[in-house]
C-alpha positions in Angstrom: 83.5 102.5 178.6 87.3 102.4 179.3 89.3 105.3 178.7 91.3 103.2 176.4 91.8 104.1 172.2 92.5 100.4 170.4 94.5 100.9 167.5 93.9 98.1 164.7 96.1 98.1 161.4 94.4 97.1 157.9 94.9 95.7 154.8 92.3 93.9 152.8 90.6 92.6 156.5 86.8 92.3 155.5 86.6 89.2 156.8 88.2 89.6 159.9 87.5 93.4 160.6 83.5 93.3 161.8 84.6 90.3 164.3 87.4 92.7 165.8 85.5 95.9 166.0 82.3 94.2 167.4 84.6 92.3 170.3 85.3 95.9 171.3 81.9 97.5 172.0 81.0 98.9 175.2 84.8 99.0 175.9 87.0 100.9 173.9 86.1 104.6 174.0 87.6 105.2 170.8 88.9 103.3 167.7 91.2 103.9 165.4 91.9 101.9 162.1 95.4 102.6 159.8 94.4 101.5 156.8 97.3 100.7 153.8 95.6 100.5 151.0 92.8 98.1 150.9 90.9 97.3 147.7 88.3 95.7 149.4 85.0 97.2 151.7 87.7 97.7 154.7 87.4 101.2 155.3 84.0 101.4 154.7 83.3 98.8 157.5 85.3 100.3 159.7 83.6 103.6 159.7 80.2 101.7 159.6 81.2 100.1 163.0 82.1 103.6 164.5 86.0 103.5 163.7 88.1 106.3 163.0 90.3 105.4 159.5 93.4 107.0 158.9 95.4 105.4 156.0 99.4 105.6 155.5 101.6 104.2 153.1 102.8 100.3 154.7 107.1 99.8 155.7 106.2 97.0 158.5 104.5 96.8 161.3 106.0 98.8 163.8 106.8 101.4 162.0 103.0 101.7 161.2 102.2 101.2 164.8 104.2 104.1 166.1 103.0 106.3 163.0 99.2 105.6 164.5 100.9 106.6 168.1 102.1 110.0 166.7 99.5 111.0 164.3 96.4 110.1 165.4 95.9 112.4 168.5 95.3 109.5 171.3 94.5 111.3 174.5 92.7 108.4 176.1 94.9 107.2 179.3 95.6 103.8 177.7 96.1 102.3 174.6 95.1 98.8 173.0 97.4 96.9 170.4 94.5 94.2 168.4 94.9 93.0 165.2 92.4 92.3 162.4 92.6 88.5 163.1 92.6 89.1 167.0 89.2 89.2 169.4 88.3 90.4 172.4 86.4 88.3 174.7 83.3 89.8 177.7 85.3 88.3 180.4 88.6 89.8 179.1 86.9 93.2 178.9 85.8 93.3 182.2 89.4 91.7 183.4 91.1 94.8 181.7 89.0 96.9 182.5 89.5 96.3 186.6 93.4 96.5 185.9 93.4 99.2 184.0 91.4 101.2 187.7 93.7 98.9 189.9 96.9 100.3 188.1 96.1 103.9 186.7 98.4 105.7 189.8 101.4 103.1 190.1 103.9 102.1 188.2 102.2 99.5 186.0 102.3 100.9 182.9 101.6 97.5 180.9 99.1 94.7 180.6 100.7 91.2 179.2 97.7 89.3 176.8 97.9 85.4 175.9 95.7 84.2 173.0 93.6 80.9 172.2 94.8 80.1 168.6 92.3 78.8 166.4 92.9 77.5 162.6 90.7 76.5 159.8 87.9 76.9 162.7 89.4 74.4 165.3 90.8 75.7 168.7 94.1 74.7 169.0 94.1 74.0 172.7 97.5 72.8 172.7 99.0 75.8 171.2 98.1 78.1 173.8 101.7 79.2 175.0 102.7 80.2 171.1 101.5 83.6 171.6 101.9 86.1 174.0 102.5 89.5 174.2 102.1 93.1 175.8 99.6 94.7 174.4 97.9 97.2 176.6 99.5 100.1 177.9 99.8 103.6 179.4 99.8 106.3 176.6 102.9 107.6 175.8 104.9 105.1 177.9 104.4 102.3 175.2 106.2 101.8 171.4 107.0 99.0 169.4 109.9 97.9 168.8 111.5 98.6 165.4 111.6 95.2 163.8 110.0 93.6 161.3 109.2 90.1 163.0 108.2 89.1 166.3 107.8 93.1 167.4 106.9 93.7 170.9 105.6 96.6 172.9 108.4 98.0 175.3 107.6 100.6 177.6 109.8 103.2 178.5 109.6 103.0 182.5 107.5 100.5 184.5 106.7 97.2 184.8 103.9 95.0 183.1 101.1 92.6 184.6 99.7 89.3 182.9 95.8 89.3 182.1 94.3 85.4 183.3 91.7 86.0 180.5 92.7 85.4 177.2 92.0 86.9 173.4 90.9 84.7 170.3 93.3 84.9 167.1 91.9 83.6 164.2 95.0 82.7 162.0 93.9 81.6 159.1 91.5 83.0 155.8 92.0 80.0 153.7 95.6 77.9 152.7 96.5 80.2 149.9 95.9 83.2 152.1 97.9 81.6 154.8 101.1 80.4 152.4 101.2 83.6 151.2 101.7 84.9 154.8 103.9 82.7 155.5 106.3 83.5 152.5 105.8 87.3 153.9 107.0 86.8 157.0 110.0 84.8 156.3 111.2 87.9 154.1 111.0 89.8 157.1 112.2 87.6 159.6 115.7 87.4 157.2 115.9 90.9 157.6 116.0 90.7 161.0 118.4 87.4 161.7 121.0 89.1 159.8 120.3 92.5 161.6 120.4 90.8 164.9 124.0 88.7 164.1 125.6 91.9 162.5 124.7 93.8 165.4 122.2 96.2 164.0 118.5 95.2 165.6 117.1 96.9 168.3 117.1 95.5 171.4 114.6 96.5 174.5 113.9 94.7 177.4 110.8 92.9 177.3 109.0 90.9 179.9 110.4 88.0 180.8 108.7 85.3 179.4 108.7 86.9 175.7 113.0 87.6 176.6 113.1 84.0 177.4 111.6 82.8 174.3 113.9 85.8 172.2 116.6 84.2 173.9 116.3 80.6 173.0 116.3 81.7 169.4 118.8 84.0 169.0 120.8 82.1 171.8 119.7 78.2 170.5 117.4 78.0 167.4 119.7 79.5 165.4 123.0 78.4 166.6 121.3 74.5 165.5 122.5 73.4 162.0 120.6 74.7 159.2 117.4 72.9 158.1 117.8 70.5 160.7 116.5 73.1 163.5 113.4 73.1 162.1 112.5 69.5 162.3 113.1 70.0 166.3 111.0 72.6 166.5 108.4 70.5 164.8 108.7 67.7 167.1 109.2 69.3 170.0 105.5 71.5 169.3 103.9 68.8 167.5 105.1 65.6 170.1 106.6 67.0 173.3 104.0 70.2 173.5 101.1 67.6 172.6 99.9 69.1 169.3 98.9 66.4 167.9 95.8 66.2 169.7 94.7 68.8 168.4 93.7 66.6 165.6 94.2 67.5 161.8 93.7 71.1 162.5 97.0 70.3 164.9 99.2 68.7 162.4 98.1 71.5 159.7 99.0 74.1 162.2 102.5 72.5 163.4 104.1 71.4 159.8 103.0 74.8 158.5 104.3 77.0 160.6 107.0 75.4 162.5 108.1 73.1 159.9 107.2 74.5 156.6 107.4 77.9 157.9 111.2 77.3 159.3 112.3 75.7 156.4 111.2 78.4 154.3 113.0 81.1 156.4 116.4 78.7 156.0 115.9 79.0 152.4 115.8 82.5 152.3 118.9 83.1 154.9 121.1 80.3 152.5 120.0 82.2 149.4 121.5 85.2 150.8 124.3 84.1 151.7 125.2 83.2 148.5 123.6 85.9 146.3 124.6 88.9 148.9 121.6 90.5 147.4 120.1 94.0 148.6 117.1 93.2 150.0 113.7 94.6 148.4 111.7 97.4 150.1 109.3 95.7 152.5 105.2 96.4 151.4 102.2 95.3 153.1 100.7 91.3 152.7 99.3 91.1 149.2 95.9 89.0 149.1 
């Protein structure tokens, strides 16, 4: 096994959990799940499949990430960054596990992952680029980012290498599951486009792809008028990035998220502006 701990973070993920954990046998030596508050057989899997559960009260993700950094006594030499929904793949085992030798003396201290979407069972092979991000690294030199959308690992010294093989993320339980999502993360993406125009987000240098793409929409997205952005972003995934052939499954995947999903988030930023309301304490996804 690889002297790696994977840390996974739960709510409600019996579905998803077995999938995970199993995708990580015979690789991670050690497993830790931080659970916040399931109602459902979460823990109980997790412990069946040979997970350690902790379980801590939900703010947003990276604040729950770091908490599992800090109180969960990982003494492995690396550390792995999977969610509920996310899969490892043989080939991608084996991959890590060779960079993981290959780097443990110099100063690569991270490991970049990109994922093969899939939704409502399809593979989305023409969404491949939409997700990408660093999620294995050296202990201690690794933390995410304290934001509440699009949070990224940043490492405190080093540099970061990109994995050929990729991971499987499952996005979707069914359309009421995956709305409600939606409407979750466009709360906390308003918290963070107003924290990132008045000045107060944290910044940290990422790799340079995942800058890039920060860039663009901080830099462009969000300069573009107001419910009009999102209908470029639509065409540009759905027509220009070749979504469509990815059949129905496409279509669904590209109105929802970049379309829907965009709009949505628009909504919420105009409503603010004119109500100036406080914004609510954030809680974990309610099923």
């Amino acid at each position: 096994m690889a002297d790696i701990t994977a840390v996974v973070l739960t709510k409600n993920e019996e579905k998803n959990l077995p999938d995970c954990l199993r995708s990580m046998r015979g690789f991670a030596r050690r497993v830790v799940v931080v659970d916040s508050g399931s109602t459902d057989a979460t823990r109980d899997i997790a412990r069946a499949e040979g997970a350690e559960v902790f379980e801590h009260p939900f703010e947003n993700y990276a604040r729950q990430f770091n908490w599992a950094l800090d109180n969960t006594g990982i003494d492995t030499a690396w550390t792995l960054r999977l969610d509920a929904d996310e899969r490892l793949t043989p080939a991608l085992c084996a991959e890590l596990e060779a960079l993981m030798r290959a780097h443990a003396s110099d100063d690569v201290n991270g490991i970049v992952m990109r994922a093969w979407m899939y939704f409502m069972g399809r593979k989305l092979a023409h969404a491949k680029d939409m997700k990408r991000k660093l999620m294995v690294f050296k202990t201690g030199i690794g933390r995410i980012e304290d934001r509440n959308m699009d949070e990224h690992t940043l490492l405190s010294r080093g540099t970061s290498v990109l994995a050929q093989e990729r991971f499987l993320h499952y996005d979707y339980k069914d359309m009421s599951h995956y709305i409600n999502k939606l409407n979750w993360y466009a709360g906390r993406e308003v918290r963070d486009y107003f924290a990132h125009f008045e000045g107060t987000l944290e910044q940290g240098a990422l790799d340079s792809t995942n800058q890039h793409t920060r860039n663009r929409k901080f830099g462009l997205y969000y300069r573009l008028p107001m419910f009009f952005r999102c209908w470029l972003l639509f065409i540009y995934s759905y027509v220009f990035k070749l979504g469509f052939l990815d059949g129905k499954e496409g279509f669904l995947y590209h109105y929802m998220y970049h379309r829907w999903y965009r709009t949505l988030v628009d909504a919420k930023i105009l409503e603010h502006q004119r109500t100036g309301a406080p914004f609510e304490p954030l809680e974990s996804l309610k099923d």
